[in-house]
C-alpha positions, 0 to 999 in steps of 0.5 A: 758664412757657413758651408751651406750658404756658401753653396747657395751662392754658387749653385746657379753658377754650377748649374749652369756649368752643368747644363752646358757641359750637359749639352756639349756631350749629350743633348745638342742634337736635341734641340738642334735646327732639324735638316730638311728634305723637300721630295717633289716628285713630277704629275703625282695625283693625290689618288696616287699614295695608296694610304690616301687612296685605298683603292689604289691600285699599286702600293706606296710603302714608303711614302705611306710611312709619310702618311703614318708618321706624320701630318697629311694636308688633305686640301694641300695644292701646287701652286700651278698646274704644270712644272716650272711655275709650280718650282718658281714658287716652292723655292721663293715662297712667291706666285710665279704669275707675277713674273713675265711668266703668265702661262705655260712652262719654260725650257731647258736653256735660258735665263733663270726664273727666279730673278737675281738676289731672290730669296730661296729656301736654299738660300736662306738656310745657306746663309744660317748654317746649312749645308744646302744641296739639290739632286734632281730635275731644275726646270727653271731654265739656265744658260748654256754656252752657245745654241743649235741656232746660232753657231753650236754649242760649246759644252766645256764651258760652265752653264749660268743662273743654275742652281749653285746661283740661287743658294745651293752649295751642290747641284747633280740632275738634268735640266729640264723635263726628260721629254724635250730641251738637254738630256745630260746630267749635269753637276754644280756648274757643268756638263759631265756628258756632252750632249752630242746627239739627238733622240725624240719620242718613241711610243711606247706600248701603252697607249698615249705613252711613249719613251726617249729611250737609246738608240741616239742618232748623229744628226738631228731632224725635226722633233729630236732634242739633244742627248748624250750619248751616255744617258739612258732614261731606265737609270734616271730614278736610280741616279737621283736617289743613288746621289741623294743617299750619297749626300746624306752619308756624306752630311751626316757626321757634320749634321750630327756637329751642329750644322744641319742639311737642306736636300731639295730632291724634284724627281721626275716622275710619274711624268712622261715617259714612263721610263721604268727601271727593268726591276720594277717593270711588270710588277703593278697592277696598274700597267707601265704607269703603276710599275712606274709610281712603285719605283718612285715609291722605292726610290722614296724608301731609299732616301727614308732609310738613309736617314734612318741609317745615320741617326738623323730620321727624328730630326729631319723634317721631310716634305714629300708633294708633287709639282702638279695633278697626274696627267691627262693619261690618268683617264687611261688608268682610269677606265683601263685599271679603275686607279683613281689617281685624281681621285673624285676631282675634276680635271688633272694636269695643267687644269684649274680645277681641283685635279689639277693642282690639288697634290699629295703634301705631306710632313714628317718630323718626328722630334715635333710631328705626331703621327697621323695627323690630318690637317683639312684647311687649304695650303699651298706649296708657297708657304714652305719658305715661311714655314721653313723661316719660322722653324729657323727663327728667320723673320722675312723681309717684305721683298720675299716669300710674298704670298708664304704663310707658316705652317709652323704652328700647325705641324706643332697643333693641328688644331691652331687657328693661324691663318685659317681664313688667308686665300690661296690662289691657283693657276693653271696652264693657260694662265686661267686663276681660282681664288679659294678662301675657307670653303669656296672656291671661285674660277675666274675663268671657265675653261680648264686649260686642260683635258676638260672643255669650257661650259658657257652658261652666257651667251656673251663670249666676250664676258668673262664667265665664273663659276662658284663651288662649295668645296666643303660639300663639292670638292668635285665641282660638279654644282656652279653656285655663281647666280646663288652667291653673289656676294661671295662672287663679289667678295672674292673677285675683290680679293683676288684683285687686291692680291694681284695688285698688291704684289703680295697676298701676305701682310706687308709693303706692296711689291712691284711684279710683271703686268705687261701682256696680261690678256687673261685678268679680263676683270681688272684694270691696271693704273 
């Protein structure tokens, strides 16, 4: 056997040495499982991005560079209009209307949403490597200690069915909204700040705003909620993107070693009270609400530029949306400083109409996003927990992300075909649906739950009234279409129906949920 031949022989063998002394030194980061970053911000309306919104009237820098670095969904939703089913959802993958939750919000201290042993996003990325943490507001209800009602509370004990229990390694924010419930921060299990006194709404000077603002009182009163006495709500913004920097920094060397990072960061704004930090007061063309939306904006930069500092920005997927439409106060906006931050749909907050859960919902990656992208079919927050599987190469059992699609093939090809015709269902706070399949969109009930009031075009008050929009060429639903398409009227209403029953609106076994008290599925009947 001449020398060559021998060389032939053993040349796969010493490519392969090659290859993996190659990527052992070189290029594991390359192909490595990218960290992600979820940024859920509180009441953003879609016109409140100024690169989706050109007539904005205050900038957004930072979540621009989202918009141009990446791939904006045009038609992306909430899966609700209002907080807590909105976080039940993007964390499970599952419409939160199939729990005992059929309408409105939860409070602070409670037994969780999201039910024991229920898949997360967190928890599925802790149990395939990731380091998992969340910094920001729960509003998914845990349990505290004792209550107000019954004895006191007993603040030095561990709260329960937080998030360190639903998949998260580490946990900093508060456990509600700022305006009721437990003003304290809180981290992994316990409480850094016992709440001893009370504040309740101050208004602000802006008209329909208000504030929670020091001073704090030692007794509590009718509509005063418990604080501590530390807290200071000018600082909240700060805190969070402070503790987020922090957790990156802290992540980044082991990120870079193959065991890559989850940071769920919910802030609270532009949500009431507009509690702007003194830096950035004044500085909008847009009141208190605009100084308030450009703070969030830097506080977005912050978490972008920590990514960048550590080397970690090409492979980081970073989802940036909002947990439902501005609230009803964008009229102030509106007809105060012409911003649009509903831009031309109906409605805002806790409204099924368009303004209501119709939300920025944008991604970056630029190790597999190109820049720029658009993609103009319907999604919902619910398909995070499928496309996040995708990416990771997890398959999902039947019993979780019931009604997540991926978006897995999208990110990669804006123009993939997968999933184009799956429906997307939407809540609002009263617990009022909507079908949207392609371009039409059916509610299921007239009445918006919100800021707008009900159109009877019947005059049987005890029918249940439906109206039928075009999105494609009325994504303002201004023309009901309900007497010129039956049969879509039909064909959706039967769909709609399906998904509710099936426990699921994805491919797989039907699955059990709550349907116990359920006044607002006028049209069904249950076995």
């Amino acid at each position: 056997m001449n020398r060559y031949t021998k060389f032939k022989r053993f040349f796969p063998i010493l490519a392969c040495c090659f290859y993996f002394f190659f990527c052992a030194f070189y290029g594991c980061a390359q192909t490595s499982k990218p960290n992600i970053v979820i940024i859920y911000t509180d009441d953003q309306g879609y016109g409140d991005v100024s690169a989706l919104n050109p007539e904005a009237k205050f900038k957004t820098p930072n979540i621009d560079r989202l918009v141009n670095e990446g791939l904006t969904f045009t038609d992306g939703h909430s899966s609700d209009g209002v907080c807590t089913p909105s976080r039940y959802t993007l964390l499970t993958g599952r419409y939160s209307w199939r729990t005992s939750l059929k309408k409105g919000v939860f409070g602070s201290d409670g037994p969780c949403l999201i039910e024991k042993d229920r898949m997360t996003i967190a928890s599925l990325l802790k149990d395939h490597g990731y380091n998992t943490a969340m910094v920001g507001k729960w509003h998914l209800q845990m349990e505290f200690e004792g209550s107000l009602k019954h004895g006191g509370r007993d603040w030095s004990k561990p709260f329960t069915d937080g998030p360190i229990e639903k998949g998260f390694d580490y946990f900093f924010g508060i456990p509600a909204s700022m305006n009721f419930g437990i003003l304290t921060y809180l981290e992994n299990d316990r409480v850094l700040d016992p709440p001893t006194l009370y504040t309740k709404k101050k208004m602000d000077i802006t008209p329909r705003t208000y504030r929670m603002t020091p001073p704090y009182k030692d007794d509590k009163g009718k509509g005063y909620i418990e604080v501590a006495p530390s807290f200071n709500d000018e600082l909240v913004l700060q805190t969070f993107a402070n503790k987020a920097v922090e957790y990156i920094n802290k992540s980044a060397i082991e990120a870079k070693n193959g065991k890559p990072f989850f940071l769920y960061l919910p802030l609270t704004s532009p949500h009431l009270p507009h509690c702007t930090h003194p830096d950035f007061q004044g500085r909008s063309n847009c009141g208190n609400y605009g100084d308030f939306m450009e703070e969030t904006d830097y506080r977005v930069g912050q978490v972008l530029d920590a990514l960048k500092a550590n080397g970690l920005e090409d492979n980081t997927l970073v989802i940036f949306s909002s947990d439902n439409g501005a609230e009803s106060n964008y009229a102030y906006q509106r007809d105060t400083y012409q911003h649009y931050s509903c831009m031309n749909f109906k409605g805002g907050k806790r409204d099924i109409y368009e303004g209501g859960h119709r939300v920025p919902f944008l991604m970056r990656w630029p190790k597999v996003i190109s820049a720029k992208g658009k993609v103009n079919s319907p999604v919902c927050q619910s398909d995070y927990l499928a496309t996040i599987a995708d990416i990771v190469g997890v398959k999902l059992p039947d019993h979780a992300g019931e009604d997540s699609y991926s978006l897995y093939p999208l990110i990669k090809d804006v123009n993939s075909n997968q999933n184009l015709d799956r429906a997307v269902i939407h809540h609002s706070a009263t617990g009022h649906f909507a079908i949207r399949e392609g371009k039409w969109k059916l509610n299921m009930l007239r009445g918006s739950g919100g800021s707008l009031k009900p159109v009877i075009i019947k005059p049987d008050a005890g029918e249940a009234l439906f109206e039928l929009y075009d999105m494609e060429n009325d994504p303002g639903e201004t023309t009901n279409l309900y007497f010129e398409q039956p049969e879509v009227v039909a064909r959706l209403s039967e769909k709609i129906t399906q998904i509710i029953k099936n426990g699921r609106s994805t491919n797989g076994e039907p699955q059990s949920f709550v349907k116990d008290d359920w006044e607002q599925l006028t049209w069904m009947t249950f076995d």
